[in-house]
Structure formats: C-alpha cells, structure tokens
ChimeraX commands (.cxc) that place a marker at each C-alpha (Angstrom):
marker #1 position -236.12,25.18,-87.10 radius 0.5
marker #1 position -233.22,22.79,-86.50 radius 0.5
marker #1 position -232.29,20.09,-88.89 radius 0.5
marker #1 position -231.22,16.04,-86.88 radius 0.5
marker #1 position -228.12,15.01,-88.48 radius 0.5
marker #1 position -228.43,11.87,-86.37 radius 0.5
marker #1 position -230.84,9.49,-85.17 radius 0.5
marker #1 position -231.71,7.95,-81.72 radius 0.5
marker #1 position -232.49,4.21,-81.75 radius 0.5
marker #1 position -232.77,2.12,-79.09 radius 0.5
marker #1 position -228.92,0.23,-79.60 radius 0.5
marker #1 position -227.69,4.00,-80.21 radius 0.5
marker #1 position -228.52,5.80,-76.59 radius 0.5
marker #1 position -225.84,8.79,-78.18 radius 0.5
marker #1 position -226.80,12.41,-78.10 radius 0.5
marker #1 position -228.85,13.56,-81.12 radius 0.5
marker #1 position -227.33,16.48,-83.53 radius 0.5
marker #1 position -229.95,19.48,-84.59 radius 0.5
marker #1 position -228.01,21.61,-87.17 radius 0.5
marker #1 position -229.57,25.04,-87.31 radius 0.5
marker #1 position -230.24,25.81,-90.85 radius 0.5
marker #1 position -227.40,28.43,-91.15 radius 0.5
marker #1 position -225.14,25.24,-90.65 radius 0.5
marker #1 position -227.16,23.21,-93.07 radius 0.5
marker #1 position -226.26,25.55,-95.71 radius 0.5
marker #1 position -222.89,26.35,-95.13 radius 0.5
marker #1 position -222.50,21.87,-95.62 radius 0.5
marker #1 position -224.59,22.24,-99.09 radius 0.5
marker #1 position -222.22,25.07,-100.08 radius 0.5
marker #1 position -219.50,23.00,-99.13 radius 0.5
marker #1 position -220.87,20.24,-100.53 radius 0.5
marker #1 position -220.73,21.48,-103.99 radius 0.5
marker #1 position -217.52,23.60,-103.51 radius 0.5
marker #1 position -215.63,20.50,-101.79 radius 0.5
marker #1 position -216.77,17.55,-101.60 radius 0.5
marker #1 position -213.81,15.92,-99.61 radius 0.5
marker #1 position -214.37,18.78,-96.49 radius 0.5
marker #1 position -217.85,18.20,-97.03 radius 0.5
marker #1 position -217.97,14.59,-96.07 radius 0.5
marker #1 position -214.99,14.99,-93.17 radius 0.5
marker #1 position -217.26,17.69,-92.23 radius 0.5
marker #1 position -220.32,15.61,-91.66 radius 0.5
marker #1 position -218.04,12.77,-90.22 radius 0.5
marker #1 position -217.09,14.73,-87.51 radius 0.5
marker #1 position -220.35,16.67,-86.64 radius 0.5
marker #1 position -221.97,12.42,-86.80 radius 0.5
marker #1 position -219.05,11.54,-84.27 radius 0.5
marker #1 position -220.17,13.99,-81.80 radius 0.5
marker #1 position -222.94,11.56,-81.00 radius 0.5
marker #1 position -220.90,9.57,-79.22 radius 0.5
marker #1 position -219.51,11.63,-76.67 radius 0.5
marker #1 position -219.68,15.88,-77.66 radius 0.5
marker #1 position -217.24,16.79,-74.72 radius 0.5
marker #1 position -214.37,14.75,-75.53 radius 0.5
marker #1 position -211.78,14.94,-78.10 radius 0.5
marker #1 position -210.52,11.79,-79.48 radius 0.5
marker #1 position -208.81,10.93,-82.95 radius 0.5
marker #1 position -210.79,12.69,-85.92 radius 0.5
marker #1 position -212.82,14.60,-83.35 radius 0.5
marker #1 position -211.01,17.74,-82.22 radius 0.5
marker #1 position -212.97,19.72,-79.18 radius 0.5
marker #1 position -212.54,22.44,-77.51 radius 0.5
marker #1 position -214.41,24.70,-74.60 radius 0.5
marker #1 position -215.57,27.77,-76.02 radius 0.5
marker #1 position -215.17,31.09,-74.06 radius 0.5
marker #1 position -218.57,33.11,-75.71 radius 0.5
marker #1 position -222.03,33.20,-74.74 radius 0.5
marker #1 position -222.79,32.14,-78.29 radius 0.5
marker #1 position -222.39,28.34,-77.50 radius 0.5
marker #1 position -220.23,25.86,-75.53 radius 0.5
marker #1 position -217.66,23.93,-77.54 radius 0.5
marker #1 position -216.48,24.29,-80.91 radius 0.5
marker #1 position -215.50,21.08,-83.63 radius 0.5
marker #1 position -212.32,21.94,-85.41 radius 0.5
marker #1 position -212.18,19.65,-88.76 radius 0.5
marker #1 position -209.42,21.15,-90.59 radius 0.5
marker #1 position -209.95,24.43,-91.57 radius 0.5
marker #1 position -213.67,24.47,-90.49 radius 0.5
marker #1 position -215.08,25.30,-87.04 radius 0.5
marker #1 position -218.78,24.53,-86.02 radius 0.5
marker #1 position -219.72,25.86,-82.93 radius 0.5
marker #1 position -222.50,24.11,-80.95 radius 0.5
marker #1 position -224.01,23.46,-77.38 radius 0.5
marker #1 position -225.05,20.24,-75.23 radius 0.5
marker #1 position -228.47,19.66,-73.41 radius 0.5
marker #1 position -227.21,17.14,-71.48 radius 0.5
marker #1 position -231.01,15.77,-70.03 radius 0.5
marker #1 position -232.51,15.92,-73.33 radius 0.5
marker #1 position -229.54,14.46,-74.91 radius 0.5
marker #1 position -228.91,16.81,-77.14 radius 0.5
marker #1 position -226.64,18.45,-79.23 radius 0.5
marker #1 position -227.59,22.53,-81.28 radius 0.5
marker #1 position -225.18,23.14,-83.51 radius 0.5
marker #1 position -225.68,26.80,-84.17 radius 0.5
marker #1 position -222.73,28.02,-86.18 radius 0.5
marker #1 position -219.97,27.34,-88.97 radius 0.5
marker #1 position -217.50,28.93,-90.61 radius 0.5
marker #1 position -214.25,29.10,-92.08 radius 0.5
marker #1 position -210.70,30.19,-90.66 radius 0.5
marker link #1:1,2 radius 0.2
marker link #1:2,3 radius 0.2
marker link #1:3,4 radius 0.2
marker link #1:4,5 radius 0.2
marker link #1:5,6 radius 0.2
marker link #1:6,7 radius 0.2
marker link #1:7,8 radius 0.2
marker link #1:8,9 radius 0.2
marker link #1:9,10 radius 0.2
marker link #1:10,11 radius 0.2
marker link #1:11,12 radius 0.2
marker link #1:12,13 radius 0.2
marker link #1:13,14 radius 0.2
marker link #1:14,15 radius 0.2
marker link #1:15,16 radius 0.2
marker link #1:16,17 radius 0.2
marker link #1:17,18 radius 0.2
marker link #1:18,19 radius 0.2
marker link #1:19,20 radius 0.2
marker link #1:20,21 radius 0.2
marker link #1:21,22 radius 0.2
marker link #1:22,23 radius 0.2
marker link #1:23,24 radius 0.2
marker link #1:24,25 radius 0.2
marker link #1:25,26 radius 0.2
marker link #1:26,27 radius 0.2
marker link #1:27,28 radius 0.2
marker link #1:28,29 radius 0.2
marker link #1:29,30 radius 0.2
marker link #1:30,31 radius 0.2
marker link #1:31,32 radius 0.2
marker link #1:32,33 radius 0.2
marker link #1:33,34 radius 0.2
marker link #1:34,35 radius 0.2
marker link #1:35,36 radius 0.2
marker link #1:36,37 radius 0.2
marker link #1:37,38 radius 0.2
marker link #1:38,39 radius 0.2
marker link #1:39,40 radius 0.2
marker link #1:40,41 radius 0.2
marker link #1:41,42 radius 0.2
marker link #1:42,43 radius 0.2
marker link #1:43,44 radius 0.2
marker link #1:44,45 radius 0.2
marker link #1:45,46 radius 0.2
marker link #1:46,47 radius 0.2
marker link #1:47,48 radius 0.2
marker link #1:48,49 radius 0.2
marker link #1:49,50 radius 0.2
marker link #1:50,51 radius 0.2
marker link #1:51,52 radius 0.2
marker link #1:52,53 radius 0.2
marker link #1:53,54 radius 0.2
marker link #1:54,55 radius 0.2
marker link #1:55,56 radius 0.2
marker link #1:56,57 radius 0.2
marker link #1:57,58 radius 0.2
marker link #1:58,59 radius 0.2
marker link #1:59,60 radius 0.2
marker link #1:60,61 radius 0.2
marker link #1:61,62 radius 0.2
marker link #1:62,63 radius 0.2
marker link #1:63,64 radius 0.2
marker link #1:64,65 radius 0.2
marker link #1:65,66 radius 0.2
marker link #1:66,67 radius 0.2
marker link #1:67,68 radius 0.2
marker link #1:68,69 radius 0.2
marker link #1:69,70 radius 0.2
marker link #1:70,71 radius 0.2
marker link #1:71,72 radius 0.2
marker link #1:72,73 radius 0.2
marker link #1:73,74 radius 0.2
marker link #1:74,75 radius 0.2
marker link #1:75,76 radius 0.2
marker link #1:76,77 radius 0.2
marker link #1:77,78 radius 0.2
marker link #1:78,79 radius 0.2
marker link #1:79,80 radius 0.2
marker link #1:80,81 radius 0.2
marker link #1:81,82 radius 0.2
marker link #1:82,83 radius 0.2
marker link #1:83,84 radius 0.2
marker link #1:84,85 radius 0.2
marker link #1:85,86 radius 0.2
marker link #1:86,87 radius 0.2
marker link #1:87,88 radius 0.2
marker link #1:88,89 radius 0.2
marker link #1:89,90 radius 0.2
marker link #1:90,91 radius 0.2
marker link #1:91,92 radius 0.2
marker link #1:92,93 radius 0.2
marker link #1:93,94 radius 0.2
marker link #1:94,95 radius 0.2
marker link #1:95,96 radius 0.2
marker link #1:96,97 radius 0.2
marker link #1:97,98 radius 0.2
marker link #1:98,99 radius 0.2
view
C-alpha cells in the first residue's frame, strides 16, 4: 500500500509520488518532533514531481549504488530513498531516515 503525495492533472503532466507507508510515518513522526524539517521535508519529496533525476536548488539528488532503489533526496539531515517508473510516470519512495 503506497500513499500519492502528489496529484496528476491535466496542466500538471509531472511524475506522481507514492510514499510507502514506512515513509509516511517517519513524516508524522517528524511532523510532531519538527515541524520546520517536516514541511522542507514534504517540499522537497512535492518537487520531485517536476523532474526526479535532476538536482536543482532545494532539490539535492543523487544516483544510488544499492539494489534497494535508484536515487536518494538529501534535505538536510534527512535522506529518502526512492525509484522512477519512467512509462507509468511514477515515482516509489520506499525509504527514510536520518544521518
């Protein structure tokens, strides 16, 4: 069960974001622990959208080396590591944590 943190409209032809519900909690834990990392959190994961190979200002990508998933978000101290269906438009963001 996967969670969109985005939606697909017609003007918005963007990837989708399905959080997997490990990464859904790990947000509402960080949402009540810090509120500020919370919502720079959710900026970034909602800016992946746009283009989820790229890294621009605020969005800071990287390839990832595992089988576990393709890329990995850095938004300050927090990592969320996720992977891109590029047909279906897609984007499964399986994992968080903290570093």
């Amino acid at each position: 069960m996967s969670i969109s943190l985005s939606k697909r409209s017609q003007k918005n032809l963007g990837y989708e974001v399905l959080l997997h519900p490990g990464v859904s909690k790990y947000l509402l834990k960080l949402a009540r622990d810090a509120p500020k990392d919370a919502k720079r959190c959710v900026h970034g994961l909602r800016e992946l959208a746009k283009n989820p190979l790229k890294t621009r200002p605020g969005v800071d990508i990287a390839p990832w080396k595992g089988e576990e998933f393709s890329h990995r978000l850095r938004v300050g101290r927090h990592r969320f590591g996720y992977r891109v269906d590029k047909r279906a438009k897609l984007i499964y963001v399986d994992a968080a944590w903290f570093k």
